[in-house]
VEXMI-209869 format. One record per atom (N, C-alpha, C): z negated, y negated, x; residue in three letters. Coordinates in steps of 0.02 Angstrom, whole numbers, plus 32768, in hexadecimal, padded with zeros to 4 digits. Last residue first. Example, Ala and Ser with C-alpha at 12.3 -4.5 7.8 and 13.67 -1.06 7.14 Angstrom:
<rs>
7E9E80708282Ser 7E9B803582ACSer 7E767FFE8285Ser 7E7A811C8294Ala 7E7A80E18267Ala 7E7A80A58294Ala 
</rs>
This chain:
<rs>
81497FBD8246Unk 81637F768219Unk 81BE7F7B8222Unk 80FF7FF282A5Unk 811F80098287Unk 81517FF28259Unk 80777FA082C8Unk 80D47F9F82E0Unk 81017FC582D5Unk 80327FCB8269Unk 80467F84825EUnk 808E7F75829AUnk 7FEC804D82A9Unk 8031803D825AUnk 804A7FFC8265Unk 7F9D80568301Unk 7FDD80368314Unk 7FF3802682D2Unk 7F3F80B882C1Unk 7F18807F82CFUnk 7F60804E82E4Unk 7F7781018219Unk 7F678109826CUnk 7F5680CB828FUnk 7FB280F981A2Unk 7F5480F081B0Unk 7F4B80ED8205Unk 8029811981ADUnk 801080E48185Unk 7FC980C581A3Unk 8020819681D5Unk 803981858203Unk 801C812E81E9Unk 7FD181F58182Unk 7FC681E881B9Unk 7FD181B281E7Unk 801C81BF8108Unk 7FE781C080F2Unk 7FB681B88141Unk 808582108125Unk 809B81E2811AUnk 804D81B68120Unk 805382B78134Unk 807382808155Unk 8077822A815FUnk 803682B180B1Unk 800582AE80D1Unk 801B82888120Unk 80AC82A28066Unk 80748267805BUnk 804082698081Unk 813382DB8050Unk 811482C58093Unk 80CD82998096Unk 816182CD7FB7Unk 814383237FE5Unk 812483108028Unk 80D882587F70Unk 811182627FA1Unk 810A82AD7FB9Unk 806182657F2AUnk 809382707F0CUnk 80D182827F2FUnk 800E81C87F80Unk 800781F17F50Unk 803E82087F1FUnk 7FD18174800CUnk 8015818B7FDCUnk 7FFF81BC7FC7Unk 7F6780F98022Unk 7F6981448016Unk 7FA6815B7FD0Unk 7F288098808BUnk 7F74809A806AUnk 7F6780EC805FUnk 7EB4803180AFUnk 7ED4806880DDUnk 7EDE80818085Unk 7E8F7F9D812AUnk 7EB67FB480E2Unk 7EBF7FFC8102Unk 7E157F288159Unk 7E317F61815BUnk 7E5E7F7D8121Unk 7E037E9F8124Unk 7DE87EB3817AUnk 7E0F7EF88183Unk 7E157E1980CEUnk 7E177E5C80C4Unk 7E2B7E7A811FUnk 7E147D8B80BFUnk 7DE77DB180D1Unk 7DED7E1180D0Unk 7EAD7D6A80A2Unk 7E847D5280B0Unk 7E3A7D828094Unk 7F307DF180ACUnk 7F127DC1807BUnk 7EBC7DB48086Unk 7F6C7E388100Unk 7F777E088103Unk 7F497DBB80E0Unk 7F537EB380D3Unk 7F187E8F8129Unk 7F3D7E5C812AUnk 7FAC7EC3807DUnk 7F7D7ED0805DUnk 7F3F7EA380A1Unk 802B7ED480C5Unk 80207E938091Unk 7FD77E958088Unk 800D7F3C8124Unk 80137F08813DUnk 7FFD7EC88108Unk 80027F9880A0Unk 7FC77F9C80D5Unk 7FEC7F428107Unk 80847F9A806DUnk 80497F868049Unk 801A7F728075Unk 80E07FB280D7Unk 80E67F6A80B3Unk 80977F5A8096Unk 80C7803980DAUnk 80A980018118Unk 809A7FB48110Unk 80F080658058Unk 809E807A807FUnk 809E803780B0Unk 817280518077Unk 8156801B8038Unk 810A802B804EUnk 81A3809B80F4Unk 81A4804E80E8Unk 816E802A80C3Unk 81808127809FUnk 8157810980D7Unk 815C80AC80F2Unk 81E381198037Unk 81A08116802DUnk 816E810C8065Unk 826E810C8033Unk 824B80EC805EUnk 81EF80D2805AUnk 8297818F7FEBUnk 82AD81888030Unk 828581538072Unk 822B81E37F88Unk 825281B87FA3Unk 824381A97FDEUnk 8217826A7F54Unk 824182767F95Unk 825B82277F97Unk 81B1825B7EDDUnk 81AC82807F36Unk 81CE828D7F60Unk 81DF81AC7EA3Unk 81DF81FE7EB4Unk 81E4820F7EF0Unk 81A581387EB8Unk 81AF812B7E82Unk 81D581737E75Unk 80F2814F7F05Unk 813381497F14Unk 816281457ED3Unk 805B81087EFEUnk 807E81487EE8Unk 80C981367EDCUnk 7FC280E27F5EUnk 801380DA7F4AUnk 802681097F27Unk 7F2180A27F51Unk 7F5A80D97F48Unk 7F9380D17F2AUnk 7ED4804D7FE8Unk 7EF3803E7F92Unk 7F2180717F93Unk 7E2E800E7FFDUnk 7E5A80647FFFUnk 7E9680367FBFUnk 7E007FA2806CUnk 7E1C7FA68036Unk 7E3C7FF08043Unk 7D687F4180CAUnk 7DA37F6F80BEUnk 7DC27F89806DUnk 7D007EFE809EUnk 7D447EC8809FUnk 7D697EFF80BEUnk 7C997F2C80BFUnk 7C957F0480EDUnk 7CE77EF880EDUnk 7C6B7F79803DUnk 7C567F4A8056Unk 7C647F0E8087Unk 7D277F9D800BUnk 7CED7FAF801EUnk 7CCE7F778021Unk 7D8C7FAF7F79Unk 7D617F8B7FA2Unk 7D2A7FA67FBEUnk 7E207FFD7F33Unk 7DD380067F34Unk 7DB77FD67F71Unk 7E84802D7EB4Unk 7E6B7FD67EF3Unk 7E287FE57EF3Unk 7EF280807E65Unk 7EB280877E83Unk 7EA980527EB3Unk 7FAB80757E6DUnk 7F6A80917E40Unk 7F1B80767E5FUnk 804A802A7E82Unk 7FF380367EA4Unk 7FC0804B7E61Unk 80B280417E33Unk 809D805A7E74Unk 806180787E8BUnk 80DE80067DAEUnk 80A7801B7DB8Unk 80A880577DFBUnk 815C7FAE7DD0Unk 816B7FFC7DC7Unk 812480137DB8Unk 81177F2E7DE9Unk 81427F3B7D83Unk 81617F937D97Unk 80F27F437E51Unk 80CB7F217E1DUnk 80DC7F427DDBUnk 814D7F3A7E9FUnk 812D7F7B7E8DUnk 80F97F7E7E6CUnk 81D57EFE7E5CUnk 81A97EF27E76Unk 817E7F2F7E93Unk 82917F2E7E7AUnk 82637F147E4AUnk 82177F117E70Unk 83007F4E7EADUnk 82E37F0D7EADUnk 82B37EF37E7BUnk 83107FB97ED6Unk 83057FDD7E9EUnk 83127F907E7FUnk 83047FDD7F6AUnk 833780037F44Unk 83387FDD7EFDUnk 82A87F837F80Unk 82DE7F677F94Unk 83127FA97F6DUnk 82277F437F32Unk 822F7F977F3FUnk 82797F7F7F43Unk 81B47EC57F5AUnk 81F37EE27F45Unk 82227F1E7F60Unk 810E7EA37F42Unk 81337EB27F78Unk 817B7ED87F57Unk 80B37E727EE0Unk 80EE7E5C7EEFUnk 81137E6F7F1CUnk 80487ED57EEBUnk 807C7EDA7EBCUnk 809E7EB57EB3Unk 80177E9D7F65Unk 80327ED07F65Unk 805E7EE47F1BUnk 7FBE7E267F0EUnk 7FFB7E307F5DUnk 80177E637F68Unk 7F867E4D7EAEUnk 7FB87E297EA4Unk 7FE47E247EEAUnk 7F3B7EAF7F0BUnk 7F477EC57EC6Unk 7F927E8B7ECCUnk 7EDD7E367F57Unk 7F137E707F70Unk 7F4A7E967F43Unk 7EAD7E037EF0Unk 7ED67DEA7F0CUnk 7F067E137F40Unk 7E547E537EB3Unk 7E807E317E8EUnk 7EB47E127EB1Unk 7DFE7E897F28Unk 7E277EA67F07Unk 7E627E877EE2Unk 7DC87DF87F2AUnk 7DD57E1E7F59Unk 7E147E3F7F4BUnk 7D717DFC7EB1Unk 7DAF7DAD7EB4Unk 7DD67DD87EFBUnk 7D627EA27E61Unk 7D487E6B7E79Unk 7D9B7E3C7E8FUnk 7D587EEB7DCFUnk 7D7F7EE17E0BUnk 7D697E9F7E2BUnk 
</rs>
């Protein structure tokens, strides 16, 4: 894993799952941190079950926290598990998401 990765990784698994108040760190959330060349990031979510309520929130949270962290140019958030994930998965990745907030 590269210093990149590592740091997104630790930023996003601090982000706090407000039902639950726990991290999404310590629920194991995020699976998979992949890096591209030019400082984009795939990172896969997986909801804590396929009908939670604010799984598109915690998608946006990630992708915003995640272009937050110094050099990283692109994030794109792939929910995995949700009955809406393709959905969710659309709306996350769409070029606006960030006002979605």
């Amino acid at each position: 894993m590269t210093r990149l990765q590592d740091k997104v990784r630790e930023s996003v698994n601090a982000i706090v799952d407000p039902e639950t108040g726990l991290t999404l760190g310590e629920m194991k959330l995020i699976g998979r941190l992949e890096e591209d060349s030019s400082g984009g990031m795939r990172i896969e979510f997986r909801p804590s079950n396929p009908f939670c309520p604010i799984a598109l929130k915690l998608a946006l949270d990630i992708k915003n926290t995640a272009l937050r962290v110094q050099g990283v140019k692109e994030a794109i958030v792939c929910c995995r598990g949700h009955a809406i994930e393709e959905t969710i998965n659309r709306i996350v990745n769409s070029t606006d998401s960030r006002s979605q907030e």
